[in-house]
PDB file of the backbone (N, CA, C, O) and the ligand in Angstrom, with CONECT records:
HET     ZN  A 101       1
ATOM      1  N   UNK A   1       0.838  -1.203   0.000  1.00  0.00           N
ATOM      2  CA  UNK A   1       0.000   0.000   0.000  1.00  0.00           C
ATOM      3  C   UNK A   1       0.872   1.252   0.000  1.00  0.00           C
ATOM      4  O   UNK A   1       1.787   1.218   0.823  1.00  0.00           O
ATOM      5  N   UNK A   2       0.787   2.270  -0.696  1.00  0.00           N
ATOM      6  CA  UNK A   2       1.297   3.208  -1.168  1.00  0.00           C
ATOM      7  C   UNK A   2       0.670   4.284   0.130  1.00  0.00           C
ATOM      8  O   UNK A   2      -0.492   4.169   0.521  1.00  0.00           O
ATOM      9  N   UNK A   3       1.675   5.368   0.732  1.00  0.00           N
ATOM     10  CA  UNK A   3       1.419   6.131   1.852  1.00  0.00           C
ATOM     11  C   UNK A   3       2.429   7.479   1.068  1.00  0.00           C
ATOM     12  O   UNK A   3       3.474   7.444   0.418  1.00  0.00           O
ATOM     13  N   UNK A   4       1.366   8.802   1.586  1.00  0.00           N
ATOM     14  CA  UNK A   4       1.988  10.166   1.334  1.00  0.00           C
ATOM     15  C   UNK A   4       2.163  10.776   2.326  1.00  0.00           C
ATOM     16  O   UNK A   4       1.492  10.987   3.336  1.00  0.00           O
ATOM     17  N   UNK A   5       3.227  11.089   1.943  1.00  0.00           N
ATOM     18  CA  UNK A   5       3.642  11.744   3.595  1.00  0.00           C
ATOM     19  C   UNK A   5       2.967  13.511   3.233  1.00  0.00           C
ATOM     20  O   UNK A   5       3.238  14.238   2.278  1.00  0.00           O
ATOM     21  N   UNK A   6       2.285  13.697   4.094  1.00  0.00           N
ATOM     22  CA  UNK A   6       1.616  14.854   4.077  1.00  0.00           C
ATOM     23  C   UNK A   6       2.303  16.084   5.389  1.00  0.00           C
ATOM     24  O   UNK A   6       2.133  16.063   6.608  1.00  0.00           O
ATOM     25  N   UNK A   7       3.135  17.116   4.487  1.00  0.00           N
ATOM     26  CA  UNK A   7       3.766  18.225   5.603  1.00  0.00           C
ATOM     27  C   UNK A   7       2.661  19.402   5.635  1.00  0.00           C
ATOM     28  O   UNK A   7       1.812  19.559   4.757  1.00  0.00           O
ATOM     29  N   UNK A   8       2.818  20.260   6.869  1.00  0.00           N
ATOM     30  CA  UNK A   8       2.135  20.885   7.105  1.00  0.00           C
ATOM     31  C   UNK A   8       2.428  22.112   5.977  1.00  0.00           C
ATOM     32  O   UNK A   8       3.625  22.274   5.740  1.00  0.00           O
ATOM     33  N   UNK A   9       1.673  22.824   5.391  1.00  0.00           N
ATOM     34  CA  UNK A   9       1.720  23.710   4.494  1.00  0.00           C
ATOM     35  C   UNK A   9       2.229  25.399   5.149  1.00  0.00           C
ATOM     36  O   UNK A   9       2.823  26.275   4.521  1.00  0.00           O
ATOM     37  N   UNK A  10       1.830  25.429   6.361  1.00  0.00           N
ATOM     38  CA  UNK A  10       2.489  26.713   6.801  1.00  0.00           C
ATOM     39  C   UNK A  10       3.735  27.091   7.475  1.00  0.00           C
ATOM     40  O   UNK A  10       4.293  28.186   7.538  1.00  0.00           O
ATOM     41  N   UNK A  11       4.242  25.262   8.262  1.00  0.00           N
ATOM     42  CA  UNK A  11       5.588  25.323   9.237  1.00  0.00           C
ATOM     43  C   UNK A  11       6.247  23.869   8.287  1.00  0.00           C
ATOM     44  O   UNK A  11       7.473  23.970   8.271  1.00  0.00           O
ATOM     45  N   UNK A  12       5.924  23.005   7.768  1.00  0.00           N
ATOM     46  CA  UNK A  12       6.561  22.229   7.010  1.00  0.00           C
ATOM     47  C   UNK A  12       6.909  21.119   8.234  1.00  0.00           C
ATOM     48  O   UNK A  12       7.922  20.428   8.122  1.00  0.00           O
ATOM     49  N   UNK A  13       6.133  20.995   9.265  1.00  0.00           N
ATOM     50  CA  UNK A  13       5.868  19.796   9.944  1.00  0.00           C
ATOM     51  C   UNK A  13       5.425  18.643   9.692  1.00  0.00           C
ATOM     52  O   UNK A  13       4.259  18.575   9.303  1.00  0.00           O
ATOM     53  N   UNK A  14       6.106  17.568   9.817  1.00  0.00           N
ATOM     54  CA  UNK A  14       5.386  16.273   9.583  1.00  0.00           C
ATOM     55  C   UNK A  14       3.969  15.621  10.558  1.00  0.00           C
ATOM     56  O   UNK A  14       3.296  14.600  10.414  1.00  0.00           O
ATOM     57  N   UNK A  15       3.920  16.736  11.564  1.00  0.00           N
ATOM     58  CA  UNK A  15       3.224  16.184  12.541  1.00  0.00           C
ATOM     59  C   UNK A  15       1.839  16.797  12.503  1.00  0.00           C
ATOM     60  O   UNK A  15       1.405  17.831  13.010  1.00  0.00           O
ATOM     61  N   UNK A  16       1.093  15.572  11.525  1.00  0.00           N
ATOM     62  CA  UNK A  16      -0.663  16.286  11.113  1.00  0.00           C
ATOM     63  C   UNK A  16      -1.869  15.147  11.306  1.00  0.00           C
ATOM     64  O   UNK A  16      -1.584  14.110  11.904  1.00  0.00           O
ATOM     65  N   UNK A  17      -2.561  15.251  11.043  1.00  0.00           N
ATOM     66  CA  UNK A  17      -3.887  14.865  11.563  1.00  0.00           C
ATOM     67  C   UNK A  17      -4.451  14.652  10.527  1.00  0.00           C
ATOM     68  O   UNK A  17      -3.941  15.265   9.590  1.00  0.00           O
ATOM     69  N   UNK A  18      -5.587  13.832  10.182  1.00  0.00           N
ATOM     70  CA  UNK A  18      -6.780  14.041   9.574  1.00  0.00           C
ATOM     71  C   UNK A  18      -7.803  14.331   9.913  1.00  0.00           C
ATOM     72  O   UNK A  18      -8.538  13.380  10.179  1.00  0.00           O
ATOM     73  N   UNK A  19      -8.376  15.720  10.079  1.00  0.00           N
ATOM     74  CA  UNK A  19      -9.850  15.996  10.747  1.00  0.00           C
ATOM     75  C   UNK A  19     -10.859  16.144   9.843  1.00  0.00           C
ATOM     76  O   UNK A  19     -11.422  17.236   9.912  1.00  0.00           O
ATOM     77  N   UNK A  20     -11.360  15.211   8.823  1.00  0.00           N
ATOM     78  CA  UNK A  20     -12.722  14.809   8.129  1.00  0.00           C
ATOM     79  C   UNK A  20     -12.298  15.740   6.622  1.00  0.00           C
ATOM     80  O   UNK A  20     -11.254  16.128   6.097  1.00  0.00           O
ATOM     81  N   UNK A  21     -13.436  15.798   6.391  1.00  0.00           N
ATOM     82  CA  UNK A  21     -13.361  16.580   5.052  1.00  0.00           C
ATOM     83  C   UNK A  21     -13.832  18.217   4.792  1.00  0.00           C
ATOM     84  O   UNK A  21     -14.295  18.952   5.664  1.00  0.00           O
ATOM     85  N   UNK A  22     -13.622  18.534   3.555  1.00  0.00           N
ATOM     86  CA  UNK A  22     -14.150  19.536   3.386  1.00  0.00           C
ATOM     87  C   UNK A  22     -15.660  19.643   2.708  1.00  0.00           C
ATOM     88  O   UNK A  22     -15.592  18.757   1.856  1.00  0.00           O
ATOM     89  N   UNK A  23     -17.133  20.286   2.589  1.00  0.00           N
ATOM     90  CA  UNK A  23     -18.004  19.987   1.651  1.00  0.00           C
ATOM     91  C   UNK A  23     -18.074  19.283   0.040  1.00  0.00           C
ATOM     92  O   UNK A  23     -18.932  18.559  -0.463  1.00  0.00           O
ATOM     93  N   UNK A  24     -16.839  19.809  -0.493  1.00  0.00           N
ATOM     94  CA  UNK A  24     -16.351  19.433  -1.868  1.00  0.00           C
ATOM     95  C   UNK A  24     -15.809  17.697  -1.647  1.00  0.00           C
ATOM     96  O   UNK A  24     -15.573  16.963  -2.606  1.00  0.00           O
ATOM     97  N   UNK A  25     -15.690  17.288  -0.264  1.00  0.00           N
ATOM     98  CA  UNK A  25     -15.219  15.957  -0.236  1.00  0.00           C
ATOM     99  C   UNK A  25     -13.459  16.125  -0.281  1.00  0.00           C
ATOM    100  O   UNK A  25     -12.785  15.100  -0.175  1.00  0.00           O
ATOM    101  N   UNK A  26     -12.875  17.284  -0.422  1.00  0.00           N
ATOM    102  CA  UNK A  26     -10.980  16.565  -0.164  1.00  0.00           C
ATOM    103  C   UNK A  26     -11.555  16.743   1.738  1.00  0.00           C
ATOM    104  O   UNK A  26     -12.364  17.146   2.574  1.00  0.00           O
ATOM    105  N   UNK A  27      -9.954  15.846   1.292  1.00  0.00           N
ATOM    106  CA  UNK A  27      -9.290  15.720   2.737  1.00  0.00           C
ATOM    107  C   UNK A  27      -8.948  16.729   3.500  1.00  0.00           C
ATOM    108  O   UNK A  27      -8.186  17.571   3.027  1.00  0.00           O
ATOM    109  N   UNK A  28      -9.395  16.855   4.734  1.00  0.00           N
ATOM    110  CA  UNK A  28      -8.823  18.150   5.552  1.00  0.00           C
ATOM    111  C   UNK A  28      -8.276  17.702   6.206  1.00  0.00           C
ATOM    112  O   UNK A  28      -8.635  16.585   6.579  1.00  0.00           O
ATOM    113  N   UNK A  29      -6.729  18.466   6.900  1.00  0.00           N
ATOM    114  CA  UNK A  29      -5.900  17.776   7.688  1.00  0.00           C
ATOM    115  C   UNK A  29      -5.416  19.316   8.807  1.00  0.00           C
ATOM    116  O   UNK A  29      -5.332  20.490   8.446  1.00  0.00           O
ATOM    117  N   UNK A  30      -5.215  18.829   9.958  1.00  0.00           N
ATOM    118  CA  UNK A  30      -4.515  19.671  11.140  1.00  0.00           C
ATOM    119  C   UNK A  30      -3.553  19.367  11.565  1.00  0.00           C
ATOM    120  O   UNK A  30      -3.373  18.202  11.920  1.00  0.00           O
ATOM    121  N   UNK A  31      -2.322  20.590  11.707  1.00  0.00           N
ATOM    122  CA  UNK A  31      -1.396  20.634  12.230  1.00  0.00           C
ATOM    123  C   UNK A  31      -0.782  20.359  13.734  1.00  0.00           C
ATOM    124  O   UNK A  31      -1.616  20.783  14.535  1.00  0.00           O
ATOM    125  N   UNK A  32      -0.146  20.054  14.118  1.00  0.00           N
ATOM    126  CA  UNK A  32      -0.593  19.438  15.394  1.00  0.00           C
ATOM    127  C   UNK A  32       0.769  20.135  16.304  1.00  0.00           C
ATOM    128  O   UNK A  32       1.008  19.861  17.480  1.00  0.00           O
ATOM    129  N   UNK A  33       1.662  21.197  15.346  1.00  0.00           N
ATOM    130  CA  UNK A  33       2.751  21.399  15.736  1.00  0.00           C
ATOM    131  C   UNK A  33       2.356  22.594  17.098  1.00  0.00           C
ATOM    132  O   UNK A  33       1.187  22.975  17.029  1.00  0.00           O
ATOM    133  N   UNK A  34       2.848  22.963  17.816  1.00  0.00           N
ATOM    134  CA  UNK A  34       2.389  23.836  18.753  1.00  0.00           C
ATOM    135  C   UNK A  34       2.626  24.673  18.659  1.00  0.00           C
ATOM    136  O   UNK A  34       2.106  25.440  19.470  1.00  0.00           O
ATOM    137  N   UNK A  35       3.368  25.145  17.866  1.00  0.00           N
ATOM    138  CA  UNK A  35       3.612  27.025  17.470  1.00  0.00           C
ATOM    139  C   UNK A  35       2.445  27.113  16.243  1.00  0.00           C
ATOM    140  O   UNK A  35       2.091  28.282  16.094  1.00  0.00           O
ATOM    141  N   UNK A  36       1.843  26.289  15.441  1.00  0.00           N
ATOM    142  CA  UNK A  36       1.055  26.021  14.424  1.00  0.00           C
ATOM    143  C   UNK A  36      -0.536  25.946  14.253  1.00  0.00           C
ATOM    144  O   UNK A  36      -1.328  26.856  14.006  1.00  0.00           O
ATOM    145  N   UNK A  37      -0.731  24.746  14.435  1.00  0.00           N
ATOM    146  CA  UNK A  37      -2.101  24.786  15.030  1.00  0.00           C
ATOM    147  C   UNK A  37      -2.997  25.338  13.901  1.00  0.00           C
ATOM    148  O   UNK A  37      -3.743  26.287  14.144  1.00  0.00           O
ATOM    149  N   UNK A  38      -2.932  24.558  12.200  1.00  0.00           N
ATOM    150  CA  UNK A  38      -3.076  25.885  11.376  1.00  0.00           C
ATOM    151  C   UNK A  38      -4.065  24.152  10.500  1.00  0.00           C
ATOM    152  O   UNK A  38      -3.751  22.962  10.537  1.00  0.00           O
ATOM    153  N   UNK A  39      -5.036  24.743   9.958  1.00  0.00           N
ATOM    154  CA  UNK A  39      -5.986  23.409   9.113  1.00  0.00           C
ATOM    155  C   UNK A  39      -5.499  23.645   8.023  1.00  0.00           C
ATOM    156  O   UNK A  39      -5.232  24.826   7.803  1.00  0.00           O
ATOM    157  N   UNK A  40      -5.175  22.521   6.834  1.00  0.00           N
ATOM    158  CA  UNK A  40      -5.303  22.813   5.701  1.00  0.00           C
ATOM    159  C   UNK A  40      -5.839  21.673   4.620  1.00  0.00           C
ATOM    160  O   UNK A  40      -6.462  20.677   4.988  1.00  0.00           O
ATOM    161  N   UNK A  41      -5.524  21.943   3.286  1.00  0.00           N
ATOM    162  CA  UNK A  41      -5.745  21.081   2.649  1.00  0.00           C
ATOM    163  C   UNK A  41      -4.945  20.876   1.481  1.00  0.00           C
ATOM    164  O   UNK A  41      -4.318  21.859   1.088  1.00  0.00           O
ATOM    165  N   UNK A  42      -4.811  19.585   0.714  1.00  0.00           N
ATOM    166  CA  UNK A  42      -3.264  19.593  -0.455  1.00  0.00           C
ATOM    167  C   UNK A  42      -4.094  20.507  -1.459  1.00  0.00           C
ATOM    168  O   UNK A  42      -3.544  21.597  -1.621  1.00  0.00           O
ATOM    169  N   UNK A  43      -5.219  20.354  -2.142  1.00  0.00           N
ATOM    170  CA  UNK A  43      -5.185  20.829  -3.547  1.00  0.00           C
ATOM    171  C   UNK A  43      -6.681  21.564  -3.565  1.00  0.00           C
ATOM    172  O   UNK A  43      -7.767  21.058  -3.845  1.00  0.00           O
ATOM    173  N   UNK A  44      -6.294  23.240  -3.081  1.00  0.00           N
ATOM    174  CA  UNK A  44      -7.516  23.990  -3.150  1.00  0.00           C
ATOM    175  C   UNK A  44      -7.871  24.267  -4.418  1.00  0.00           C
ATOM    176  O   UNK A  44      -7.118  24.434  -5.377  1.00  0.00           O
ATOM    177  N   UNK A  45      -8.732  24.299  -4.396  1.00  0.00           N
ATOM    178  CA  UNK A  45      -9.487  25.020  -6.276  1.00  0.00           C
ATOM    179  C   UNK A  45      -9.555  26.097  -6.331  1.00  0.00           C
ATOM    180  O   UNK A  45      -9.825  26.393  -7.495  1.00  0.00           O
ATOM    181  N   UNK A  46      -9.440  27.199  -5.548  1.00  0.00           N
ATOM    182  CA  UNK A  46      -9.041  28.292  -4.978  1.00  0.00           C
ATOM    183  C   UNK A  46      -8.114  28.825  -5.484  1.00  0.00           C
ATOM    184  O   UNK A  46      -7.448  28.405  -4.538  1.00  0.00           O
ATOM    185  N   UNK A  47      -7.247  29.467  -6.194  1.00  0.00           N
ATOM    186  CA  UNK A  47      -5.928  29.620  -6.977  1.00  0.00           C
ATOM    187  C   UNK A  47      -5.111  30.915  -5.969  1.00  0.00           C
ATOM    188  O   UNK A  47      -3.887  31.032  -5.904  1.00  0.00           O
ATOM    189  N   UNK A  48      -6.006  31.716  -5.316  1.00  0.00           N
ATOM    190  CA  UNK A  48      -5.371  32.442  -4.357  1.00  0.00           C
ATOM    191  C   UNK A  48      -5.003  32.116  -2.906  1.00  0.00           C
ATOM    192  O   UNK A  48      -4.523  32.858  -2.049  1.00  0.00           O
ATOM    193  N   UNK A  49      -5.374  30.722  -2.839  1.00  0.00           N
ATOM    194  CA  UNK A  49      -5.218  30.150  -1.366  1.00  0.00           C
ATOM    195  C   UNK A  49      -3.846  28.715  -1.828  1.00  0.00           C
ATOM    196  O   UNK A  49      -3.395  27.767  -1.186  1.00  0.00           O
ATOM    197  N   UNK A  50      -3.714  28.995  -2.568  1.00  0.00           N
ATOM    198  CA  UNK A  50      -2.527  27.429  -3.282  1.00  0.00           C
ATOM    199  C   UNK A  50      -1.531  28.399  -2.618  1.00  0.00           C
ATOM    200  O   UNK A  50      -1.568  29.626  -2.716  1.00  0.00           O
ATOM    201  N   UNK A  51      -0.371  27.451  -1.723  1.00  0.00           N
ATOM    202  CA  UNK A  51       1.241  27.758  -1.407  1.00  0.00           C
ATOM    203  C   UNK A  51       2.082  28.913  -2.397  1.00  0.00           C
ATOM    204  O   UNK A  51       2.445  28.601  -3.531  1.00  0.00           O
ATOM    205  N   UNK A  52       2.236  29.734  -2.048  1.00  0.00           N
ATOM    206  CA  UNK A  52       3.340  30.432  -2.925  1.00  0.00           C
ATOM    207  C   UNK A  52       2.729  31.677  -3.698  1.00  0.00           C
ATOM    208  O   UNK A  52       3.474  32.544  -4.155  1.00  0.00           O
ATOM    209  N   UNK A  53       1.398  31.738  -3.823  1.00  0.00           N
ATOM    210  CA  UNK A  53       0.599  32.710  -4.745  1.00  0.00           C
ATOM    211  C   UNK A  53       1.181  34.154  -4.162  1.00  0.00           C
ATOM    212  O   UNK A  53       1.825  34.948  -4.847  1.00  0.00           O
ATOM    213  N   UNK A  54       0.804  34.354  -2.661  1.00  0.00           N
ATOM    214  CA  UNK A  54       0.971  35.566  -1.818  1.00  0.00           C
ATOM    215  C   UNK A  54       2.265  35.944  -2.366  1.00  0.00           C
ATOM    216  O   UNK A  54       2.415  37.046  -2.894  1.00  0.00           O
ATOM    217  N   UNK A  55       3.120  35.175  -2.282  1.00  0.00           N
ATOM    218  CA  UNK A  55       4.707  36.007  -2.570  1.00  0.00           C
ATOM    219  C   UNK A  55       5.224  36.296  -3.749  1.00  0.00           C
ATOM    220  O   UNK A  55       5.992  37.210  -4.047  1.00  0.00           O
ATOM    221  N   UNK A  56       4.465  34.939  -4.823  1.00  0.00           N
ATOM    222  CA  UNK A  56       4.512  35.626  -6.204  1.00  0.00           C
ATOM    223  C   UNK A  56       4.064  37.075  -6.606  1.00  0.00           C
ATOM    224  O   UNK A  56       4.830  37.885  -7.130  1.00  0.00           O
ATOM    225  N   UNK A  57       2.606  37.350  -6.278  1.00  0.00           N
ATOM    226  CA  UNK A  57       2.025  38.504  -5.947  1.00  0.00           C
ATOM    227  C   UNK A  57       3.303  39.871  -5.816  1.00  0.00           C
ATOM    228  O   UNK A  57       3.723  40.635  -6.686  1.00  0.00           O
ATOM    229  N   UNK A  58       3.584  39.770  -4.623  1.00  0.00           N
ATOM    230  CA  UNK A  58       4.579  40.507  -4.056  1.00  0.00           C
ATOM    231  C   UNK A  58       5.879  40.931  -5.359  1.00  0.00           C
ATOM    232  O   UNK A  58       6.318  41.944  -5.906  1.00  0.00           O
ATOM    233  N   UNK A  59       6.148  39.140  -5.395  1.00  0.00           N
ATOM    234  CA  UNK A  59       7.525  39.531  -6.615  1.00  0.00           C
ATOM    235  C   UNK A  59       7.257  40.130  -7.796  1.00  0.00           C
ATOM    236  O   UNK A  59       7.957  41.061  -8.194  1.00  0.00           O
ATOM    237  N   UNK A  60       6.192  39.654  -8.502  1.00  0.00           N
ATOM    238  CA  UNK A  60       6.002  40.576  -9.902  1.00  0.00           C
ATOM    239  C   UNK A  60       5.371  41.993  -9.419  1.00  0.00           C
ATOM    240  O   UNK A  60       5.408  42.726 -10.407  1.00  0.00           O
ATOM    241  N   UNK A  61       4.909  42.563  -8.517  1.00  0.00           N
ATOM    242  CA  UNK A  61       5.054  43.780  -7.810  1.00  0.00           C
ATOM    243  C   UNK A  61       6.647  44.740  -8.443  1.00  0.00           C
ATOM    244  O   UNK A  61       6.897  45.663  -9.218  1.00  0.00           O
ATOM    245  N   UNK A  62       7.342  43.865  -7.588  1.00  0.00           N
ATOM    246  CA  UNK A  62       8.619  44.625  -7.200  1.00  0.00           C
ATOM    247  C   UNK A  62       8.538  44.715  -8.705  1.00  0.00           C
ATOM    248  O   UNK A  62       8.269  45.760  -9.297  1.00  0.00           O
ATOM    249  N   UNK A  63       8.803  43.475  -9.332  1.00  0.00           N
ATOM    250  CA  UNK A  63       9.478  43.661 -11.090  1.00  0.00           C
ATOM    251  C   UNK A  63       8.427  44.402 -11.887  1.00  0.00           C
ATOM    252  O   UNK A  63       7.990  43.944 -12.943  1.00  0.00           O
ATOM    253  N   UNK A  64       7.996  45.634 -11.335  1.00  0.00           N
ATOM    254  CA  UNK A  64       6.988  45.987 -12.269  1.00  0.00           C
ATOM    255  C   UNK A  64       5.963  45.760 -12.893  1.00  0.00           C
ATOM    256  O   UNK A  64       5.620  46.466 -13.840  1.00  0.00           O
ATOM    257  N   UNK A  65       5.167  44.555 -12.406  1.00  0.00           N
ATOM    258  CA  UNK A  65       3.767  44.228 -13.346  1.00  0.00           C
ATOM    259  C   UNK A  65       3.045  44.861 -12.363  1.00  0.00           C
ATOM    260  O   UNK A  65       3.300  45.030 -11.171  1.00  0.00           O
ATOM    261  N   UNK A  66       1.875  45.267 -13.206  1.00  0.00           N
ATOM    262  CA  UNK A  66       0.810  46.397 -12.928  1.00  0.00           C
ATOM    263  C   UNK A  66      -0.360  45.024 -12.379  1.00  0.00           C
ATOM    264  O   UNK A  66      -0.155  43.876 -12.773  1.00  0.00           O
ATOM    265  N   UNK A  67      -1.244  45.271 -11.689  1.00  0.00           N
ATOM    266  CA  UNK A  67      -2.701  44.831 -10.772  1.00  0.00           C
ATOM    267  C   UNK A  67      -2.949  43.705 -12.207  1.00  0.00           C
ATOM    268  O   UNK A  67      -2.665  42.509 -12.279  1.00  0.00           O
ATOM    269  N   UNK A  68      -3.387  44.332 -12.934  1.00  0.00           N
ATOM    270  CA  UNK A  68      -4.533  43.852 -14.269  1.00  0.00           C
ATOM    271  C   UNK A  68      -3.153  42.465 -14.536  1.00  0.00           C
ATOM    272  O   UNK A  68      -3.336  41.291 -14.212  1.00  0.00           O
ATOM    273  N   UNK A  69      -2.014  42.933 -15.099  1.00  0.00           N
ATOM    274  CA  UNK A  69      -0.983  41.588 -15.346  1.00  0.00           C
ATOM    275  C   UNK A  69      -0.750  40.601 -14.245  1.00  0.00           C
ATOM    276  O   UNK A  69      -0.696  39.419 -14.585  1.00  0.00           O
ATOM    277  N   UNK A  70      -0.648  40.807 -13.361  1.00  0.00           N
ATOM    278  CA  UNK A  70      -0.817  39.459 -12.144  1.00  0.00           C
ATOM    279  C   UNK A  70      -1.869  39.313 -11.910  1.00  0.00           C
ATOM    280  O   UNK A  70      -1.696  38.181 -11.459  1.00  0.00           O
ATOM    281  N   UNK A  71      -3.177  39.500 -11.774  1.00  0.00           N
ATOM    282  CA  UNK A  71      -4.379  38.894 -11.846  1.00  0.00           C
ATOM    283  C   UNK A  71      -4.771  37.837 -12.897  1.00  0.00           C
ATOM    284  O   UNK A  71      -5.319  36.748 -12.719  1.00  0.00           O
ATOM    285  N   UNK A  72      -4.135  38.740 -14.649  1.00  0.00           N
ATOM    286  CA  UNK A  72      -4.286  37.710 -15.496  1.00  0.00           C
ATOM    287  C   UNK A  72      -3.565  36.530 -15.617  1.00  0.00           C
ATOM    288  O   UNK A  72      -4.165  35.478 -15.837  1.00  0.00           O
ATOM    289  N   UNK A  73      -2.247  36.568 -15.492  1.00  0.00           N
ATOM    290  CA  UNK A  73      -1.311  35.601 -15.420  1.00  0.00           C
ATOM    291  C   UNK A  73      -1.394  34.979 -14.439  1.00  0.00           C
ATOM    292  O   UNK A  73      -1.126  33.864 -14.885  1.00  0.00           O
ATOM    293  N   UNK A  74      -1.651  34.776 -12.894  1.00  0.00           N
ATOM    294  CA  UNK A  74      -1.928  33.888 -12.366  1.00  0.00           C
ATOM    295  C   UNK A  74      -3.242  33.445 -11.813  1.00  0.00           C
ATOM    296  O   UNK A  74      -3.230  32.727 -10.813  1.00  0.00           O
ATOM    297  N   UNK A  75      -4.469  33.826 -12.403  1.00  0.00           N
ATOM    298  CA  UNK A  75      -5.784  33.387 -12.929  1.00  0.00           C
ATOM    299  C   UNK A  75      -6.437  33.958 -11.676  1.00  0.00           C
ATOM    300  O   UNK A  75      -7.566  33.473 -11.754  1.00  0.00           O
ATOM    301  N   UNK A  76      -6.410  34.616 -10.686  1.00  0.00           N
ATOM    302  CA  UNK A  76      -6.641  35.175  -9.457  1.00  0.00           C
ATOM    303  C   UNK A  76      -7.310  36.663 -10.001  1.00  0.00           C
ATOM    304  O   UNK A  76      -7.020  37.274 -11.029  1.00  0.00           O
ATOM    305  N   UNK A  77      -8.570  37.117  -8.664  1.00  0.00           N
ATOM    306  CA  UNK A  77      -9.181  38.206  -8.658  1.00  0.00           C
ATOM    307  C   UNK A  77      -8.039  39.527  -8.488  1.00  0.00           C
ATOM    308  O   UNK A  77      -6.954  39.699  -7.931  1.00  0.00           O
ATOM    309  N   UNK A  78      -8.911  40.257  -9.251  1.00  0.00           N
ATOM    310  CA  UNK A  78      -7.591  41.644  -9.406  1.00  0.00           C
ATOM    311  C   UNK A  78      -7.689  41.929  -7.984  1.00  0.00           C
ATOM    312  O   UNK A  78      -6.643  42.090  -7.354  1.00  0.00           O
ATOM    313  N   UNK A  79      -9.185  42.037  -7.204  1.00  0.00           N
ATOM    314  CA  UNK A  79      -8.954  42.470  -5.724  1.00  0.00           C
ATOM    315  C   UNK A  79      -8.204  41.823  -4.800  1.00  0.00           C
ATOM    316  O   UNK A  79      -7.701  42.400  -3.836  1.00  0.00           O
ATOM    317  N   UNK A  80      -8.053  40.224  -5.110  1.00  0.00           N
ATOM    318  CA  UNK A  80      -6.958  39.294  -4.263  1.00  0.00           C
ATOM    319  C   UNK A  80      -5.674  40.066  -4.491  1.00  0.00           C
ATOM    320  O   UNK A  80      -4.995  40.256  -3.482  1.00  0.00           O
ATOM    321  N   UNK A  81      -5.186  40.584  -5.739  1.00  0.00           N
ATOM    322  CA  UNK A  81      -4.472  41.481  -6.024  1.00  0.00           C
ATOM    323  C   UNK A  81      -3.676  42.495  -4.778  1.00  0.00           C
ATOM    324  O   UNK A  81      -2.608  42.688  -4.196  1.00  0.00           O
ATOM    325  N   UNK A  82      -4.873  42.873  -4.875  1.00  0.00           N
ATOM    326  CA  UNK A  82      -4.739  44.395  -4.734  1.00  0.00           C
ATOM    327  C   UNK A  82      -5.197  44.517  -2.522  1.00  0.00           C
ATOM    328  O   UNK A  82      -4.982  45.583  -1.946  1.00  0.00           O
ATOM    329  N   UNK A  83      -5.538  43.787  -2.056  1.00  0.00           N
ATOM    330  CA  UNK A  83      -5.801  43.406  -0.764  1.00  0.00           C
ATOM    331  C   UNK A  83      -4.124  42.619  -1.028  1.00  0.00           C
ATOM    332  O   UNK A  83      -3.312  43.530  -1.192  1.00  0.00           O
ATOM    333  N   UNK A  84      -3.676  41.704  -1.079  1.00  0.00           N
ATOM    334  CA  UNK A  84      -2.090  41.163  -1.005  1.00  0.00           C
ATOM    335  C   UNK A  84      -1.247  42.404  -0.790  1.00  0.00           C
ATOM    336  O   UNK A  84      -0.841  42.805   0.301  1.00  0.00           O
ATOM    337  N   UNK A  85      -1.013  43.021  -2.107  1.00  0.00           N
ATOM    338  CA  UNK A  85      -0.514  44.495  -1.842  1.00  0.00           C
ATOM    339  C   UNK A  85      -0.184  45.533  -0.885  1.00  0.00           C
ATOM    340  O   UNK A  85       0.869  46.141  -0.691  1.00  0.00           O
ATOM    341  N   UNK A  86      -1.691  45.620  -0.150  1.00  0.00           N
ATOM    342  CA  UNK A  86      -1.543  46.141   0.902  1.00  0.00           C
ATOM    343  C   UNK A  86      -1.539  45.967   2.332  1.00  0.00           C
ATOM    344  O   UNK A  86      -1.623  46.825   3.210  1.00  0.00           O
ATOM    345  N   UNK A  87      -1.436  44.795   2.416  1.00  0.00           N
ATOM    346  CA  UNK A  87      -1.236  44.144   3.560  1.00  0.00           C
ATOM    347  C   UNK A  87       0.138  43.783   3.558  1.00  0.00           C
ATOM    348  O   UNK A  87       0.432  43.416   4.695  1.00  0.00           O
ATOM    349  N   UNK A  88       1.347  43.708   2.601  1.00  0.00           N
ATOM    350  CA  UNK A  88       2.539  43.694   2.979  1.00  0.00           C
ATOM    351  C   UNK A  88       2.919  45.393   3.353  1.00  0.00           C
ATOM    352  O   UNK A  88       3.511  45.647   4.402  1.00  0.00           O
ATOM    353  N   UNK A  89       2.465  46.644   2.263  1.00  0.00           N
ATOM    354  CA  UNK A  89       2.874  47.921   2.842  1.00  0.00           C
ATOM    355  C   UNK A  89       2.980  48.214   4.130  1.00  0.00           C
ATOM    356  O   UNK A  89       3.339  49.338   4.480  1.00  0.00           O
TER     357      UNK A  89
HETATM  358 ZN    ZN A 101       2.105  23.695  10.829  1.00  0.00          ZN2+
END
């Protein structure tokens, strides 16, 4: 039988849980680390909640792409945009 080792998505802990599902039916899993304590799941449909989006955001910022070009290119609401933005200022 084939086993995935599932790390925590916000501290990169091995130490998680399975706590039931989500409505859509994936798997929901909890962190169990104690600075952590954070729910997640492997594969949101969500494109602004997937690992790494927030900081991409940020980087094509710095390199000059305007709101409208990172919204289009990484398939995300211009306001996810533009709320990211200002919550790092
Ligand atoms: Zn964690």
């Amino acid at each position: 039988m084939a086993t995935v080792n599932v790390l925590c998505t916000q501290c990169n802990s091995d130490q998680v849980k399975k706590i039931g599902y989500t409505p859509e039916g994936k798997q929901r899993y909890l962190c169990k680390s104690q600075s952590c304590k954070k729910s997640f799941i492997l594969d949101y449909s969500n494109k602004a909640y997937q690992p790494g989006v927030k900081e991409t955001i940020i980087d094509m910022t710095m390199n000059g792409s305007g709101i409208r070009d990172i919204a289009r290119v990484l398939g995300i609401s211009r306001n996810t945009v533009i709320d990211t933005i200002k919550k790092r200022i």
